[in-house]
C-alpha positions as a printed NumPy array, in Angstrom:
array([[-79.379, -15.369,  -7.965],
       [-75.977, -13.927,  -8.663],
       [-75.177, -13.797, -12.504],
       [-71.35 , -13.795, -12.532],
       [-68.294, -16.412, -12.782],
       [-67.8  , -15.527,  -8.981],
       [-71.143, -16.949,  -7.493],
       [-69.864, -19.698,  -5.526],
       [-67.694, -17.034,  -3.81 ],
       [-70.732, -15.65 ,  -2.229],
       [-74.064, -17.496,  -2.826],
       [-73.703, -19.097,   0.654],
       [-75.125, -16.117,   2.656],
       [-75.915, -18.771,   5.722],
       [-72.462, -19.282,   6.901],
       [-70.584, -16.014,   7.693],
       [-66.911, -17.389,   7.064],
       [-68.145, -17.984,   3.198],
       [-70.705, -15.625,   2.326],
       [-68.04 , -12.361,   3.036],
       [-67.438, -11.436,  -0.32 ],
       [-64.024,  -9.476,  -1.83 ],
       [-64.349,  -6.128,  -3.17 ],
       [-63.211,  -6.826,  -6.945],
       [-63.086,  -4.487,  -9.988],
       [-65.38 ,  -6.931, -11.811],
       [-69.075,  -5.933, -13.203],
       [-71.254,  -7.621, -11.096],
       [-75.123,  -8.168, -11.99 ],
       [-77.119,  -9.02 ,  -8.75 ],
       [-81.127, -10.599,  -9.614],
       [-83.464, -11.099,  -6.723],
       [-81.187, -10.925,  -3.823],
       [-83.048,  -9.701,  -0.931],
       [-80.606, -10.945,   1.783],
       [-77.32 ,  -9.963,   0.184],
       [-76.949,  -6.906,  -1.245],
       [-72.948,  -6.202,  -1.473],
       [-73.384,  -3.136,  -3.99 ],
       [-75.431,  -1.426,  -1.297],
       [-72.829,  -1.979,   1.522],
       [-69.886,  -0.438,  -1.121],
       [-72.18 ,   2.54 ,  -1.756],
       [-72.466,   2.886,   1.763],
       [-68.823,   2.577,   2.484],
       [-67.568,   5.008,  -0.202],
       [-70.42 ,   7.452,   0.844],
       [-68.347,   6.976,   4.747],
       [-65.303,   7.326,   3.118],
       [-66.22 ,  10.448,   1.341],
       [-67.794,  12.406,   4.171],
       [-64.769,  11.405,   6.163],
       [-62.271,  12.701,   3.018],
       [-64.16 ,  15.796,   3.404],
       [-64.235,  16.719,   6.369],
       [-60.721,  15.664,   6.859],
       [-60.172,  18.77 ,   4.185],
       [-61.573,  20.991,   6.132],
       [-60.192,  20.33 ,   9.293],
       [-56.957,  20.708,   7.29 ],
       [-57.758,  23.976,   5.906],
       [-59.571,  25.385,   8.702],
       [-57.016,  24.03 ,  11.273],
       [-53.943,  25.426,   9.708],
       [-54.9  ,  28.812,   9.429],
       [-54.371,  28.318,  13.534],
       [-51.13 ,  27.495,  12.799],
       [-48.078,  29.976,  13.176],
       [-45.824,  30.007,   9.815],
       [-42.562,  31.517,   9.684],
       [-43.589,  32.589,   5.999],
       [-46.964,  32.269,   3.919],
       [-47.259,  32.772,   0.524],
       [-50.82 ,  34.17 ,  -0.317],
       [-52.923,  33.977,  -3.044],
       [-50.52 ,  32.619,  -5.802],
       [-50.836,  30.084,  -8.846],
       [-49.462,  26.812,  -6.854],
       [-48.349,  24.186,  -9.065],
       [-46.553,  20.858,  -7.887],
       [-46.178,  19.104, -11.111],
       [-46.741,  15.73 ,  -9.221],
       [-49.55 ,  16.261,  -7.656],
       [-51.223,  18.181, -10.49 ],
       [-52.187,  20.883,  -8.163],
       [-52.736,  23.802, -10.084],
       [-54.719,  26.712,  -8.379],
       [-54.354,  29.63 ,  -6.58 ],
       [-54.428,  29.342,  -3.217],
       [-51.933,  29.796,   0.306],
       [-48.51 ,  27.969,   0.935],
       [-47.458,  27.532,   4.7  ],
       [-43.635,  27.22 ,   5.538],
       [-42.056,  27.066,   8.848],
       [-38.184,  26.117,   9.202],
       [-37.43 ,  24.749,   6.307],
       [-40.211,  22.747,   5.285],
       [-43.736,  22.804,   3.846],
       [-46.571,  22.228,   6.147],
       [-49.574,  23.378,   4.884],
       [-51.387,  24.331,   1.235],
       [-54.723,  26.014,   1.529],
       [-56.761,  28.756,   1.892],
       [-56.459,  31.846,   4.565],
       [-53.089,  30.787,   6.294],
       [-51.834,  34.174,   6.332],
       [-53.543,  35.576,   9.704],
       [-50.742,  33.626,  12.13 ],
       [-47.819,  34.278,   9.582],
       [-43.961,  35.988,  10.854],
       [-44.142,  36.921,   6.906],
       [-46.549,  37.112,   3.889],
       [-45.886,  37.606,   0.624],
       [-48.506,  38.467,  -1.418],
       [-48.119,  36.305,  -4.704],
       [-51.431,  37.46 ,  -5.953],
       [-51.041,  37.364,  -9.987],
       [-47.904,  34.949,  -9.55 ],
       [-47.   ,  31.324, -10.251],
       [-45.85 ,  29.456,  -7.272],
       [-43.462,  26.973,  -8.286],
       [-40.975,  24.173,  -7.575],
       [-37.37 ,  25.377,  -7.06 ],
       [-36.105,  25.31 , -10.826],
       [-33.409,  21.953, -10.735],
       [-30.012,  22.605, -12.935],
       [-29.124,  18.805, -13.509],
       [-26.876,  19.925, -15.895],
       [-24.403,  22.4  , -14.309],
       [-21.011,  23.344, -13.169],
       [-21.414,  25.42 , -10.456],
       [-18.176,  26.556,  -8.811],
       [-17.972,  27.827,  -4.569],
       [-18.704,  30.985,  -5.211],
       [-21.452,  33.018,  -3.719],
       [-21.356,  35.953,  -6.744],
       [-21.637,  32.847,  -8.889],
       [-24.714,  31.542,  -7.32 ],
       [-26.405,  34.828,  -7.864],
       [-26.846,  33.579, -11.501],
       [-28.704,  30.855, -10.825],
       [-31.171,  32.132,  -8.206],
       [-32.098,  35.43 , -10.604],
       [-32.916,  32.322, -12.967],
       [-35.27 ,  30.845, -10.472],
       [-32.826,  27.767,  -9.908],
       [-32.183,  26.676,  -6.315],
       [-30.64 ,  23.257,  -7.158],
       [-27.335,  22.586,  -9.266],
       [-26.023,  19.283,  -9.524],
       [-22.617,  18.522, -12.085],
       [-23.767,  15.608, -13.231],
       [-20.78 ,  16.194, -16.145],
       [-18.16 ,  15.279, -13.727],
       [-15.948,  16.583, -10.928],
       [-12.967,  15.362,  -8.715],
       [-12.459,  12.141,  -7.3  ],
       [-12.928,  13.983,  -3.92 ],
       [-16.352,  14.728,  -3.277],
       [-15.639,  15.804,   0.284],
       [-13.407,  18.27 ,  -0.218],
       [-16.093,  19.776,  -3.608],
       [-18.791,  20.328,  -0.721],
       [-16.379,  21.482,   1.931],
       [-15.265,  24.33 ,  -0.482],
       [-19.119,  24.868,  -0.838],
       [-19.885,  25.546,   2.418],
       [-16.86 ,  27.193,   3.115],
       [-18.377,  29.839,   0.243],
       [-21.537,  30.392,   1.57 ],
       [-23.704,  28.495,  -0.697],
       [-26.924,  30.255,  -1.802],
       [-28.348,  26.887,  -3.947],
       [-28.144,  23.006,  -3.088],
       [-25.41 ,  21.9  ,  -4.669],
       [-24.225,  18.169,  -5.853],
       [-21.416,  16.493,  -8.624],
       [-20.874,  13.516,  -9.857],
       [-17.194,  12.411, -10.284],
       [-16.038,  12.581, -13.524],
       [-14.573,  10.355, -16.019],
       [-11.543,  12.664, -16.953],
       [-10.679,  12.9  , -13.412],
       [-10.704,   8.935, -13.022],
       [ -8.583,   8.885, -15.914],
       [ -6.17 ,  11.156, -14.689],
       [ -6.328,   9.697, -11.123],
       [ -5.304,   6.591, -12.502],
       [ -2.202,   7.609, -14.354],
       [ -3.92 ,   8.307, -17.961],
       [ -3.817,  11.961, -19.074],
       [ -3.872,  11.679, -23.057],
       [ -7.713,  11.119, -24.237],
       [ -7.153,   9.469, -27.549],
       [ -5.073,   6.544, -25.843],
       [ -8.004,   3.84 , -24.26 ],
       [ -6.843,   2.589, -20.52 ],
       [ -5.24 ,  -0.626, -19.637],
       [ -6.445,  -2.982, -17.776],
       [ -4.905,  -2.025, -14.784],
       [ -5.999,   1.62 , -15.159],
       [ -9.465,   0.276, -16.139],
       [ -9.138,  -1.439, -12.439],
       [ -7.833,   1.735, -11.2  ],
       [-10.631,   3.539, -11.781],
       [-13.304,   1.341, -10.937],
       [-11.788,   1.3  ,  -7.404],
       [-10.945,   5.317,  -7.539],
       [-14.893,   5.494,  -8.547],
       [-16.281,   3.214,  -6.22 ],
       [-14.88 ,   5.416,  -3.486],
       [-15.596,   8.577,  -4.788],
       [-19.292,   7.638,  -4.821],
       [-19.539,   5.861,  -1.381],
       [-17.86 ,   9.456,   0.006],
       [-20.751,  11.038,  -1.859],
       [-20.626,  11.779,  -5.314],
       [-24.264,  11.665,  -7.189],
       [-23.128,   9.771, -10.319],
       [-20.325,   9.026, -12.646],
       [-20.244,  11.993, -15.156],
       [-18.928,  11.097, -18.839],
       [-17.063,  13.231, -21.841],
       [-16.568,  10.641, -24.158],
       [-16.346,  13.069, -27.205],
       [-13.589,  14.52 , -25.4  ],
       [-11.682,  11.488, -24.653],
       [-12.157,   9.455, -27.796],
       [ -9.835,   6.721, -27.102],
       [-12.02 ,   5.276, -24.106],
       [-12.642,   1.977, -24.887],
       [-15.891,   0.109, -24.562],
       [-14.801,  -2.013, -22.253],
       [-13.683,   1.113, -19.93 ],
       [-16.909,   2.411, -20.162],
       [-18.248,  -0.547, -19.397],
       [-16.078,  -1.424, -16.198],
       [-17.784,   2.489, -15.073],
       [-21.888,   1.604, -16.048],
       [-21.065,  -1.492, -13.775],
       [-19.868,   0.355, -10.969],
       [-23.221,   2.554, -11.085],
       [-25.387,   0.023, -11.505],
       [-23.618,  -1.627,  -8.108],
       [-24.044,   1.671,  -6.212],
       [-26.936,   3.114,  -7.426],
       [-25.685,   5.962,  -9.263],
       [-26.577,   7.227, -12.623],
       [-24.503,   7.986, -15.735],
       [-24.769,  11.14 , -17.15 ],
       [-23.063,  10.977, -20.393],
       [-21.602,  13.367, -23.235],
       [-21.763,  10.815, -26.182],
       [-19.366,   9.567, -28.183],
       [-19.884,  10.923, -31.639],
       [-21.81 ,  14.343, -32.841],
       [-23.85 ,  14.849, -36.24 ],
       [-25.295,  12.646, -38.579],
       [-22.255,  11.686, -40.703],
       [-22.567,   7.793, -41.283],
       [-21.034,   5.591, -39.301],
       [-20.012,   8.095, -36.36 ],
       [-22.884,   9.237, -36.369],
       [-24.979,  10.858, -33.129],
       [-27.418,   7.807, -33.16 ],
       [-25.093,   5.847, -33.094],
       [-23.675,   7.303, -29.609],
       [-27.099,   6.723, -28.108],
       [-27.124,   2.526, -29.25 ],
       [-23.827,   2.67 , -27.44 ],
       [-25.244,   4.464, -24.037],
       [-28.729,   2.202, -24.334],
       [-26.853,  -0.739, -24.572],
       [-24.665,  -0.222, -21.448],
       [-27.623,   0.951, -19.609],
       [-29.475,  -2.594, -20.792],
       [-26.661,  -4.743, -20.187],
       [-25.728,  -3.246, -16.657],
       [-28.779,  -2.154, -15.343],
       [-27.658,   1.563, -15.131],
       [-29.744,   4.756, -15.108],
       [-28.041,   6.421, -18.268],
       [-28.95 ,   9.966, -18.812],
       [-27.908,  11.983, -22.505],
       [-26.679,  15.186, -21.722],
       [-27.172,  18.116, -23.753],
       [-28.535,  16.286, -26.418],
       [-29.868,  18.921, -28.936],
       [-26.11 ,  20.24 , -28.757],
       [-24.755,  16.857, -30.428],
       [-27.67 ,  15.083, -32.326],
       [-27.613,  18.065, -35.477],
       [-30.247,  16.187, -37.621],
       [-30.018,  13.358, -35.977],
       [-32.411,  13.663, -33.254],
       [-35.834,  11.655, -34.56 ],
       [-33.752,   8.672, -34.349],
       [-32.235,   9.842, -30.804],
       [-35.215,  10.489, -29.205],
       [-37.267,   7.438, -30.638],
       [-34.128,   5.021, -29.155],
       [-34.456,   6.772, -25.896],
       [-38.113,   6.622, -25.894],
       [-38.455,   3.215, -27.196],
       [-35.168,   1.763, -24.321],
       [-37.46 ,   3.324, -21.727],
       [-40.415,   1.734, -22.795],
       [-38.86 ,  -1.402, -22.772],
       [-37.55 ,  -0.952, -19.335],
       [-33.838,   0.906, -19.488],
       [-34.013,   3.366, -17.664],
       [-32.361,   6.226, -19.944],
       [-33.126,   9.828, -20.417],
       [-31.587,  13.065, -21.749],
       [-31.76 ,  16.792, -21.054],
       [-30.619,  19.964, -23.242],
       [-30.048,  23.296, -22.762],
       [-31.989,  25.74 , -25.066],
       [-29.937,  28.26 , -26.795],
       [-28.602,  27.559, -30.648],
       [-24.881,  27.799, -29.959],
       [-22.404,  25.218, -27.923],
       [-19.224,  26.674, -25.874],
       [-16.295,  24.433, -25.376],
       [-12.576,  24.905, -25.85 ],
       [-11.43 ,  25.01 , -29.812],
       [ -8.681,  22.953, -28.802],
       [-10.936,  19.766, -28.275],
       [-11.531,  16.668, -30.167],
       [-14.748,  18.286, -30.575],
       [-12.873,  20.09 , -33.839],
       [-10.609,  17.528, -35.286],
       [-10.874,  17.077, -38.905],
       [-14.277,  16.614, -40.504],
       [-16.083,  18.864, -37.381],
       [-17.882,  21.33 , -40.138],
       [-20.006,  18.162, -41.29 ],
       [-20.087,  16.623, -37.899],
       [-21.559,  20.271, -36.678],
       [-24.174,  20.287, -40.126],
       [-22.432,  21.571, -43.046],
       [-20.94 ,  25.209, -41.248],
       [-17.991,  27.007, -41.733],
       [-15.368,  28.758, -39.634],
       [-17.251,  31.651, -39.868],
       [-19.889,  30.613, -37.23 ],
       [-17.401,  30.057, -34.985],
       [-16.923,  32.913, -32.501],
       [-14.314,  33.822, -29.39 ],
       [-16.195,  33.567, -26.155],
       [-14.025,  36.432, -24.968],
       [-14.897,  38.988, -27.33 ],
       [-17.364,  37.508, -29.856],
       [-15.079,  38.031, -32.709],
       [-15.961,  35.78 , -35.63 ],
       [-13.533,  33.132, -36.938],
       [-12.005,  32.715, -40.167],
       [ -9.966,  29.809, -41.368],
       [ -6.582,  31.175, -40.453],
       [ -7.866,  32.578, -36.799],
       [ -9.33 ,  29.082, -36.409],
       [ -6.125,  27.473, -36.556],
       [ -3.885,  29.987, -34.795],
       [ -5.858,  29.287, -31.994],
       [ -6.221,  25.777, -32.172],
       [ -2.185,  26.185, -32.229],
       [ -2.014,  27.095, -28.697],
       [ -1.567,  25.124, -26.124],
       [ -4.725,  25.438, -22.983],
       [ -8.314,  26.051, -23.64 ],
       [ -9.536,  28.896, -25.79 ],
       [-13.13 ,  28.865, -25.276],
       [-15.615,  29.068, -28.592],
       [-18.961,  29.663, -28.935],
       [-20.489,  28.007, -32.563],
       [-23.75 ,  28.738, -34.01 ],
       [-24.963,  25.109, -35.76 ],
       [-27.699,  24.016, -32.86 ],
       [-31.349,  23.489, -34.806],
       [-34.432,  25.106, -33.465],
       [-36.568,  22.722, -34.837],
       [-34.242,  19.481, -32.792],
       [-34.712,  21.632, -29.466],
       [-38.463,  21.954, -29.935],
       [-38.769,  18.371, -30.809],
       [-36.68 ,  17.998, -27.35 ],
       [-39.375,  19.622, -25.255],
       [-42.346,  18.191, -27.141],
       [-41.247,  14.488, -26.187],
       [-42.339,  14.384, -22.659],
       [-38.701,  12.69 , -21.63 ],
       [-37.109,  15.75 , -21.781],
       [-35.331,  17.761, -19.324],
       [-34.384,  21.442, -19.373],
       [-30.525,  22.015, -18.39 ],
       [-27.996,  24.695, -18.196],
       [-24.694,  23.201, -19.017],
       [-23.151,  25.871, -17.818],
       [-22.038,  27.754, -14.582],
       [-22.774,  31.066, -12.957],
       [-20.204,  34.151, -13.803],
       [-18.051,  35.514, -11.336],
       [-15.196,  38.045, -10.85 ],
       [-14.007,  39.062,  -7.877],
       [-14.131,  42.944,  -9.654],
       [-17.535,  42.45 , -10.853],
       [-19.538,  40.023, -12.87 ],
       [-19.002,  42.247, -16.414],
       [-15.507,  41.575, -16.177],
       [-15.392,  37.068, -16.928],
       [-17.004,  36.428, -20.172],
       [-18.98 ,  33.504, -20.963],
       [-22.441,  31.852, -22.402],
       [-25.521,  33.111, -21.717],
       [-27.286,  29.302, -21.   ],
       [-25.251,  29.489, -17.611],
       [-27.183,  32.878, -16.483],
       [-30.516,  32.667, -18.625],
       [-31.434,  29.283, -19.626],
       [-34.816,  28.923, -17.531],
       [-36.077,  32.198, -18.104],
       [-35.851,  31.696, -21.663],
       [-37.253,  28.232, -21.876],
       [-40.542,  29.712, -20.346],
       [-40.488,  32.9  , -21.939],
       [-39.698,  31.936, -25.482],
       [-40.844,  28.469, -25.752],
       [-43.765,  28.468, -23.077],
       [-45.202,  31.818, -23.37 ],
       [-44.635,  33.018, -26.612],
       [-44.287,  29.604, -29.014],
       [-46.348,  27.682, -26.683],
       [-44.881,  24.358, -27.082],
       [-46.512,  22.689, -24.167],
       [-48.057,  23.641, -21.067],
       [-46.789,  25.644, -18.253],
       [-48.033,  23.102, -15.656],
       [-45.674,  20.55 , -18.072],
       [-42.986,  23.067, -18.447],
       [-42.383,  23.458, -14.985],
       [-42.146,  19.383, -14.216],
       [-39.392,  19.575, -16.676],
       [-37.516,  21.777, -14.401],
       [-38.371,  20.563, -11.3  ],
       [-40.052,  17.281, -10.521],
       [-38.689,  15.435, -13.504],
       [-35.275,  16.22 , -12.734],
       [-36.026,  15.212,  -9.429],
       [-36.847,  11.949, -10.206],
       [-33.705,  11.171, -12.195],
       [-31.663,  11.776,  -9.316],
       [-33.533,  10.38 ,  -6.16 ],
       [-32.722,   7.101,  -6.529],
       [-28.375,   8.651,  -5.96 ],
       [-29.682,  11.589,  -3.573],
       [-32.619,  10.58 ,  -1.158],
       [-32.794,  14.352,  -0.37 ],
       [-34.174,  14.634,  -4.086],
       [-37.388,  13.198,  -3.094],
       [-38.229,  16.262,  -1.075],
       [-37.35 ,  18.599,  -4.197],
       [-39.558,  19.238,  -7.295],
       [-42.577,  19.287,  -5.262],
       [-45.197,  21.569,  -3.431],
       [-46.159,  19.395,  -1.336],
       [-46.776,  19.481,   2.975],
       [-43.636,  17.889,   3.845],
       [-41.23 ,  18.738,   1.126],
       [-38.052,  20.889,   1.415],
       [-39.639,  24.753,   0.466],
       [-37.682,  25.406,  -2.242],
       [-39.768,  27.059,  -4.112],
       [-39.904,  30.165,  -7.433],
       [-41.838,  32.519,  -7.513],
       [-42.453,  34.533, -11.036],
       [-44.469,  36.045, -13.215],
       [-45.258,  34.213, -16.134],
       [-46.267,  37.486, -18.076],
       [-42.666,  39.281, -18.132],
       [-40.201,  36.421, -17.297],
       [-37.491,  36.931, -19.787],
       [-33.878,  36.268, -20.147],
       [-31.136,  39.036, -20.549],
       [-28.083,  37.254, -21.042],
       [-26.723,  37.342, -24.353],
       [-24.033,  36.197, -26.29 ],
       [-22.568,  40.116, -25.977],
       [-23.609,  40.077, -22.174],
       [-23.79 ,  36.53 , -20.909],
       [-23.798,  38.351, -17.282],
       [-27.152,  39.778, -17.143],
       [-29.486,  38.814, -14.595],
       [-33.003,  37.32 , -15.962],
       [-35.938,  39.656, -15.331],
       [-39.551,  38.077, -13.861],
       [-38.143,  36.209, -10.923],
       [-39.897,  37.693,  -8.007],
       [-39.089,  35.523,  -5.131],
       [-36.832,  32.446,  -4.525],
       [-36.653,  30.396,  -1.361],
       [-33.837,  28.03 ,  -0.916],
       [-34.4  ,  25.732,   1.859],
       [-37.415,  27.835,   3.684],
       [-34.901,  30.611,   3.469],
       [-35.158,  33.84 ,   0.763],
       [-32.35 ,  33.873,  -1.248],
       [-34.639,  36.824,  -3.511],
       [-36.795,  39.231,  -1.86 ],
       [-39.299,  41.04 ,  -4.117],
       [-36.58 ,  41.172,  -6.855],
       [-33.634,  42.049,  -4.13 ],
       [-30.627,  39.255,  -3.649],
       [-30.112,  38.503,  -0.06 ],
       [-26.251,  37.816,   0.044],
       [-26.245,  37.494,   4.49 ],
       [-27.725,  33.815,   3.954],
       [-26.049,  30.619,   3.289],
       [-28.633,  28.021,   3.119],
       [-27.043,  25.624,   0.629],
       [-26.712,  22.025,   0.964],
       [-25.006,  19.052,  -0.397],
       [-26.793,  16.918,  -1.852],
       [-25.089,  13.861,  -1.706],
       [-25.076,  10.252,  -2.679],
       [-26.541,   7.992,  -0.006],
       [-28.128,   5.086,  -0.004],
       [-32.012,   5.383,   0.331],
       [-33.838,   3.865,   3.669],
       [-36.82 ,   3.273,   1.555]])
């Protein structure tokens, strides 16, 4: 007899319409059944199921190396951080697309490149950056291994026009931006950031917004540090808008540091909150560059919202000094203990890397436009914590360098140039502060996922996979490095052997290819899934 709570279900073996029994994930104990034996017929039906699975992988593999590719990579470390597929082996391409992984698909390929000793990886994904049309610009990103740029900070209110301008340049990397809260302000009549809006600028901009996205902008980008008289209620009336059109919030906080009450933490309740009362993806940009011994408390909010279903997030860039202009809110009175406890001295001109002293500080915070500043205050120990928790995203926050005379000639930070190859070079090979499989679904698939719910075209990025877009990196691990510096922000990173934008090479065996454009927008749009 059948020793289990579900006997009735299947004890009558006489009548066909009751003796049928459901596959369950219960233990079942079967005594002296000679005329129904159910765990025999599931053995039998996974052992079907298995020879079928198998030799449905080798049809695969033996029927695509019959296919013709426009391009094969051979013999390289393939990861798609998704998957978990982590093993060297053959990537097929043809147009733009993926179409097969496996072994010996070179023989019936227009191209091969022989990755042998190579990682194979996911087109590195800027979520963080502020990308301008400009084709010399874009060559920063690709030497970096990033084929994907999206300013989720903010741009205009005229998304059309952004990705017209784009195109019109030539684009070597997808590009995307969100519209920006500064620009809504200033759309709707409100220039001064320490004065909050009206209610009817407060409608304004909800109705400025809500365009702005349906023509195609990925998100509503926020500086609230910047504009510190935004009200709650304005940034409110902008969460609800996302929330309505499915569009995240990518969000400079409101405070920086760990001075009590205005304190870095207390930034985050505020962006939890509006992502729990409005439903709101919320993402914490640069987060390492404004938490400054706050960020236990930062990350265990973050962690502990999206636990408990708001869906919030944060990425940071990994270098140990900020750039903004000196003229900003950012260094009102009190900034030395809002930045940790520095001093004007470790504040430097981005233009020549002169070092500040008190009187410098304030002649240039006397004139009027925007004097960029580099300051040194970032903790290494808060941007290792950053990659440890498995939240975190690897950003830029910065844009590629260009002059129409040469790239030495526009200053700058190095993050906008070098960011990737240092993350993997200083805090994947050398410190070893998680996996390389993990590293690289920081900078691809993760970032990714933040965004496909805004840009459909996101869930065919991030991913080796037959059928996603082949954007795809290919370096080695063993000599990846970053050259940018603080002296020489320009420098091209090293290690980046091969980068494919679209099934197209935008780097040849270490070579730029400047005669292809194969950019795209990604834009908002809502999802047919």
């Amino acid at each position: 007899m059948l020793d289990t709570t579900l006997q009735k279900q299947v004890t009558d073996s006489t009548n066909p319409l009751k003796s049928t029994p459901t596959l369950m994930t219960h233990s079942l104990t079967y005594k002296n059944t000679p005329t129904f034996q159910p765990m025999f017929l599931v053995k039998k039906l996974f052992t079907k199921i298995q020879f079928f699975l198998l030799v449905l992988v080798i049809a695969c593999q033996s029927g695509a190396s019959n296919e013709s590719f426009d391009l094969v990579i051979s013999n390289g470390r393939v990861i798609d951080p998704e998957s978990g597929l982590d093993q060297v082996t053959d990537v097929g391409i043809r147009n733009e697309s993926i179409v097969a992984i496996g072994n010996g698909l070179s023989a019936n390929a227009d191209k091969v490149i022989d990755a042998t000793g190579l990682v194979v990886s996911p087109g590195f994904i800027d979520i963080l950056s502020s990308d301008r049309p400009n084709k010399h610009a874009h060559t920063h990103k690709i030497t970096d291994g990033v084929t994907t740029t999206m300013g989720m900070h903010g741009g205009p209110v005229d998304p059309q026009r952004y990705a017209d301008r784009f195109k019109e340049s030539g684009a070597l990397i997808n590009y995307g931006r969100a519209v920006g809260h500064g620009s809504l302000r200033e759309a709707a009549g409100l220039v001064d950031g320490t004065i909050p809006a009206n209610e009817e600028q407060i409608k304004a901009m909800v109705e400025i917004a809500e365009k702005a996205i349906q023509a195609g902008s990925a998100g509503i980008g926020f500086g609230i540090n910047y504009t510190p008289g935004a009200s709650y209620e304005e940034i409110f009336a902008l969460f609800e808008v996302a929330a309505k059109n499915n569009v995240p919030c990518h969000l400079h906080a409101r405070y920086k540091g760990n001075i009590f009450p205005g304190t870095m933490s207390l930034a985050v309740m505020e962006v939890v909150a509006m992502a729990a009362a409005t439903g709101a993806q919320a993402q914490l940009a640069h987060l390492t560059s404004s938490t400054v011994g706050s960020a236990p408390l930062c990350l265990d909010l973050i962690e502990g919202g999206s636990k408990n279903g708001v869906d919030v997030g944060y990425d940071f860039h990994v270098w140990s000094r900020n750039m903004t202009y000196i003229q900003s809110a950012l260094y009102d009175e009190g900034w030395e203990e809002r930045f940790g406890g520095i001093t004007y001295d470790s504040i430097f001109l981005a233009s020549t890397q002169e070092r500040l002293t008190e009187d410098r500080f304030f002649e240039l915070r006397s004139v009027d436009g925007y004097t960029l500043v580099q300051t040194e205050f970032i903790p290494e120990s808060e941007i290792t914590m950053a990659i440890k928790n498995p939240m975190g995203i690897i950003s830029s926050d910065g844009a590629g360098l260009y002059n129409k005379d040469g790239h030495e000639a526009e200053t700058g930070h190095p993050r906008s140039t070098g960011t990737f190859a240092r993350f993997l070079r200083k805090y994947i090979r050398e410190q070893q502060v998680i996996s390389l499989p993990d590293a690289i679904g920081r900078i691809t698939h993760l970032p990714a996922k933040r965004l496909e719910n805004s840009v459909p075209a996101m869930k065919e990025k991030g991913r080796i996979q037959i059928g996603s877009d082949a954007d795809i990196t290919i370096f080695d691990f063993e000599t990846i490095t970053e050259n940018a510096s603080y002296q020489k922000p320009y420098e091209y990173s090293s290690g980046i052997k091969y980068v494919l934008v679209n099934g197209t090479l935008v780097i040849d065996n270490e070579q730029i290819v400047m005669e292809v454009s194969p950019g795209k927008w990604m834009k908002h749009e809502v999802s047919s899934q």
